[in-house]
KEFITI-767355 format. One record per residue: y, x, z of N, C-alpha, C, O in turn. Coordinates in nm, 4 decimals, m for minus. Atoms other than C-alpha are relative to their C-alpha. Layout:
N
{{Y X Z} {Y X Z} {Y X Z} {Y X Z}}
...
REM end
This chain:
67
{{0.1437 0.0044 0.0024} {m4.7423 18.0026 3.4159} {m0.0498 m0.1383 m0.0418} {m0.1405 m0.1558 m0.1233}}
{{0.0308 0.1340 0.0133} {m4.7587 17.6381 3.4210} {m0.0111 m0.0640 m0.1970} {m0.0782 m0.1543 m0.2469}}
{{m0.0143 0.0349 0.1314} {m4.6625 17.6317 3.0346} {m0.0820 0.0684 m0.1282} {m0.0947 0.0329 m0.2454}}
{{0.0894 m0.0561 0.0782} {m4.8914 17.8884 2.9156} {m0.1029 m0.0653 m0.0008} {m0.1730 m0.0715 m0.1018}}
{{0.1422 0.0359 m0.0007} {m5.1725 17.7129 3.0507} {m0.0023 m0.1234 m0.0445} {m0.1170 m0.1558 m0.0752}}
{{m0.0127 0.0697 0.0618} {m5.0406 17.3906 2.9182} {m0.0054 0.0141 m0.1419} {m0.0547 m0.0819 m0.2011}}
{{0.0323 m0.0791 0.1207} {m5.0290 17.6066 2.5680} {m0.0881 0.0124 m0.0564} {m0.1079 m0.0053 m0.1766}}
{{0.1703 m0.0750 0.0383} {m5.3903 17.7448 2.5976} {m0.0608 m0.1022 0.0059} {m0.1223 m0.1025 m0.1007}}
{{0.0167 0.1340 m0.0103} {m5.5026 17.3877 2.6849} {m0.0109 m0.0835 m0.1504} {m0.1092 m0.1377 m0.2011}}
{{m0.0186 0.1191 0.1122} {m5.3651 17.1963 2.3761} {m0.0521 0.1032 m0.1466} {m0.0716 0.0521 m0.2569}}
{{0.0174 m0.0774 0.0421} {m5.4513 17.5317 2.2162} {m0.1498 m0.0249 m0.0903} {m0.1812 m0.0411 m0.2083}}
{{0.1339 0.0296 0.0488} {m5.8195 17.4868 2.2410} {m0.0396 m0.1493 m0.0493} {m0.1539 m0.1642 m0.0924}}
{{m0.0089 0.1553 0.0116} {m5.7693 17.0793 2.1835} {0.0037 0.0188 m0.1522} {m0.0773 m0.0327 m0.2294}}
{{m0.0322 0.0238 0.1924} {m5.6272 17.1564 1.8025} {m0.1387 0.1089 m0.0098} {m0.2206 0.0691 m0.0927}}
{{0.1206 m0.0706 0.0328} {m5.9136 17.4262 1.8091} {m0.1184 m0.1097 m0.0590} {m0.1492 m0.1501 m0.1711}}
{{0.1039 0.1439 0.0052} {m6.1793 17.1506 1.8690} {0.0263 m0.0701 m0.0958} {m0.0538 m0.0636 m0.1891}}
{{m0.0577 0.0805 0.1332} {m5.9989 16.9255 1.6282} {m0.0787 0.0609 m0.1201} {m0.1814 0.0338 m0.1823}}
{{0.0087 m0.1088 0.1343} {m6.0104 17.1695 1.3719} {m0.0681 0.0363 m0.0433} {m0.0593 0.0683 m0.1619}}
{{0.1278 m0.1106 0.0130} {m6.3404 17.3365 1.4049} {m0.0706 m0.0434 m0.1402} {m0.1216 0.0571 m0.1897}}
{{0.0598 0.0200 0.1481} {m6.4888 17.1714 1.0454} {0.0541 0.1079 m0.0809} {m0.0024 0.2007 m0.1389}}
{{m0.1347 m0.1099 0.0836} {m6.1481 17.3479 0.8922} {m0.0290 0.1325 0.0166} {m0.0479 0.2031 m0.0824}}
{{m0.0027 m0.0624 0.0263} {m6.1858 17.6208 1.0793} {m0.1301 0.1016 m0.0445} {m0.1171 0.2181 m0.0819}}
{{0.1283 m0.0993 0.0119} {m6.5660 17.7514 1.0360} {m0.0427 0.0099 m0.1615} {m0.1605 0.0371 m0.1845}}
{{m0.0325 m0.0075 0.0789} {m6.4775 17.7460 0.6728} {0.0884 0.1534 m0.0148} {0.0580 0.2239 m0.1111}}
{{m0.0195 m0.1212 0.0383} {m6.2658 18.0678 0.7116} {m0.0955 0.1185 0.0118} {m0.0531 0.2300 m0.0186}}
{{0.0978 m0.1372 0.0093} {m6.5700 18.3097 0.7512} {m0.0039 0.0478 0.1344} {m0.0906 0.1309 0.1612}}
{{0.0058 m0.1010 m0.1198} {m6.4806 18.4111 1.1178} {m0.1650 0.0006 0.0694} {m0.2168 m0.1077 0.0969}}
{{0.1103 m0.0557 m0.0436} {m6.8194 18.5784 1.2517} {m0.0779 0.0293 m0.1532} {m0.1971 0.0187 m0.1247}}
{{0.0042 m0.0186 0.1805} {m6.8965 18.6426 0.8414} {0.0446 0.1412 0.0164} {m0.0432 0.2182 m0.0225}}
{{m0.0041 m0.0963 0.0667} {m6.7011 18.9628 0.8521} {m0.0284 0.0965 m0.0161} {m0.1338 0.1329 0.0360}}
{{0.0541 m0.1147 0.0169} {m6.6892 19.2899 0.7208} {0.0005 0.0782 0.1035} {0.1131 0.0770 0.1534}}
{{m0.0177 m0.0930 m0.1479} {m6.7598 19.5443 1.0418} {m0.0625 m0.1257 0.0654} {0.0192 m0.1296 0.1574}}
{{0.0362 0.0568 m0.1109} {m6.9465 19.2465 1.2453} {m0.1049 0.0890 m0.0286} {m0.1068 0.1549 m0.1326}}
{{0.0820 m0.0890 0.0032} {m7.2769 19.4343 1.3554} {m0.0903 m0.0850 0.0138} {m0.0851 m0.1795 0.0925}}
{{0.0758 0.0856 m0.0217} {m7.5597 19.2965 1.2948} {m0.1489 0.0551 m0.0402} {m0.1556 0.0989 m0.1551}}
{{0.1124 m0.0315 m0.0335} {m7.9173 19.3865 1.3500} {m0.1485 m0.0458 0.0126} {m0.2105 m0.0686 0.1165}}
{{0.1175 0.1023 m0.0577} {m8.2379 19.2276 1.2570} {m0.1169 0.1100 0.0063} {m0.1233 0.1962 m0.0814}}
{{0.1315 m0.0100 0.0235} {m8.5934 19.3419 1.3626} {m0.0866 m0.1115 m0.0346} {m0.0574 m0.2167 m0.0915}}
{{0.1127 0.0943 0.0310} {m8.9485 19.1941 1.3588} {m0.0067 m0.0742 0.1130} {m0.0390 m0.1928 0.1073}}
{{m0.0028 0.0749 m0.1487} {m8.9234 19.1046 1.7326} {0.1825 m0.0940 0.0495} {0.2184 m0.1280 0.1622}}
{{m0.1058 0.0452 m0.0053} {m8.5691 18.9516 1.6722} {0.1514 0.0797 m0.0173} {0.1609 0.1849 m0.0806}}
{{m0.1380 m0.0630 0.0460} {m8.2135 19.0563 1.6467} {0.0834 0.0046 0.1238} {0.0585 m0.0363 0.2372}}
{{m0.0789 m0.0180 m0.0576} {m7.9060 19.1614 1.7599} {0.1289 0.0023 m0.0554} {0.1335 0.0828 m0.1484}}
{{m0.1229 0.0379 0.0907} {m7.5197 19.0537 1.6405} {0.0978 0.0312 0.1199} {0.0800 0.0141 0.2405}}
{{m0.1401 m0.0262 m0.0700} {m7.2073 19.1460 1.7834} {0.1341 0.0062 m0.0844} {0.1872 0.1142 m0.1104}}
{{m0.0772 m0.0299 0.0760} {m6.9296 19.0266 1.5700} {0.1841 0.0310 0.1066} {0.2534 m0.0291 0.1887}}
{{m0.0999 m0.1029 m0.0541} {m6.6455 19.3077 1.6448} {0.1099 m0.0123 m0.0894} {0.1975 0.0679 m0.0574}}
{{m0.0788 m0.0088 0.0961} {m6.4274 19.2383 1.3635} {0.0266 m0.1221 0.0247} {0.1351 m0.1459 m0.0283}}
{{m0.0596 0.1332 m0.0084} {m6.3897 18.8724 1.4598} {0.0645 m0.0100 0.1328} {0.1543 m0.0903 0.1580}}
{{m0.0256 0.0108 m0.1569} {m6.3520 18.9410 1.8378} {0.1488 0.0674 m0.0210} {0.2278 0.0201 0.0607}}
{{m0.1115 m0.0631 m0.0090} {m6.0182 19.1920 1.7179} {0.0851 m0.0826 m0.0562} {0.1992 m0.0972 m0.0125}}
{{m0.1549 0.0541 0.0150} {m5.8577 18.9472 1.4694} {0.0137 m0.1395 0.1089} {0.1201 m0.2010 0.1021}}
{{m0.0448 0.0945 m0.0829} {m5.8755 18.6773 1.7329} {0.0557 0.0425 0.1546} {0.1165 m0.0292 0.2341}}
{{m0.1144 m0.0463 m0.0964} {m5.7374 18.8750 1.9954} {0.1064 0.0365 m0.0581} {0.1959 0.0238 0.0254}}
{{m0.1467 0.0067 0.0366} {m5.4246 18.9593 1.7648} {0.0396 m0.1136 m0.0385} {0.1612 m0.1320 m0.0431}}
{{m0.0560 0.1904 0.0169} {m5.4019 18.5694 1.6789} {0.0421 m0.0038 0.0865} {0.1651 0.0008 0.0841}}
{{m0.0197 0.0634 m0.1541} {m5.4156 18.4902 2.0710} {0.1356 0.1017 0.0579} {0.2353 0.0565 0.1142}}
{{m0.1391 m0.0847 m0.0502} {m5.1592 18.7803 2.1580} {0.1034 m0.0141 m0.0844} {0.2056 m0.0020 m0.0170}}
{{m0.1141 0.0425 0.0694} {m4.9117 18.7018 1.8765} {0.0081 m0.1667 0.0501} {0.1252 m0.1954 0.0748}}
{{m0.0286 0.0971 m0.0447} {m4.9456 18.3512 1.9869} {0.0739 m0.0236 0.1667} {0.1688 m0.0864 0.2136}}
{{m0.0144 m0.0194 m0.1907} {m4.9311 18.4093 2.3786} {0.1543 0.0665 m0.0154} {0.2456 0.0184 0.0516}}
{{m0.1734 m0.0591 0.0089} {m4.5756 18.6615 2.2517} {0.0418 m0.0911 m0.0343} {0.1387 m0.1239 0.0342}}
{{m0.1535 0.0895 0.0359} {m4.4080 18.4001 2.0871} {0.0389 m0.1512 0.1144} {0.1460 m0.2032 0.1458}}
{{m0.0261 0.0575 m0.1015} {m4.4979 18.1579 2.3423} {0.0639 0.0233 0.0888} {0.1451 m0.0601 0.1291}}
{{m0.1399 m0.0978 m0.1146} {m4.3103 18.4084 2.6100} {0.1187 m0.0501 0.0062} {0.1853 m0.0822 0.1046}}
{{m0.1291 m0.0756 0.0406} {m4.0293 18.4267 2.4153} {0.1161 m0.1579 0.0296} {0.2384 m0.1686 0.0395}}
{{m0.0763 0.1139 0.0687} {m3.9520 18.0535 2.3823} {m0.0271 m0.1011 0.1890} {0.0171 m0.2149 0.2051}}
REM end
């Protein structure tokens, strides 16, 4: 436990780092996010970014397991 959370930790650290780099790939951009404007305001729910970053975080979290 101690090493996952040391993992998820340095995880979100290179995240932070990174964030110029990464808000350059489009994530909340894609195709299937839902998004909803009226006249009294909107509504967004990106669903297509929320799935590939849960198979990032779970292929990451497996190989972390393994090792």
């Amino acid at each position: 436990m101690q090493k996952l959370l040391i993992l998820g930790g340095l995880a979100l650290v290179v995240a932070g780092l990174c964030w110029p780099m990464l808000s350059r790939l489009g994530l909340g951009r894609l195709p299937g996010d839902i998004s909803i404007q009226g006249e009294n305001g909107g509504f967004y729910f990106p669903i297509m970014t929320c799935i590939v970053v849960s198979v990032v975080l779970s292929l990451i979290f497996w190989l972390a397991g393994r090792f």
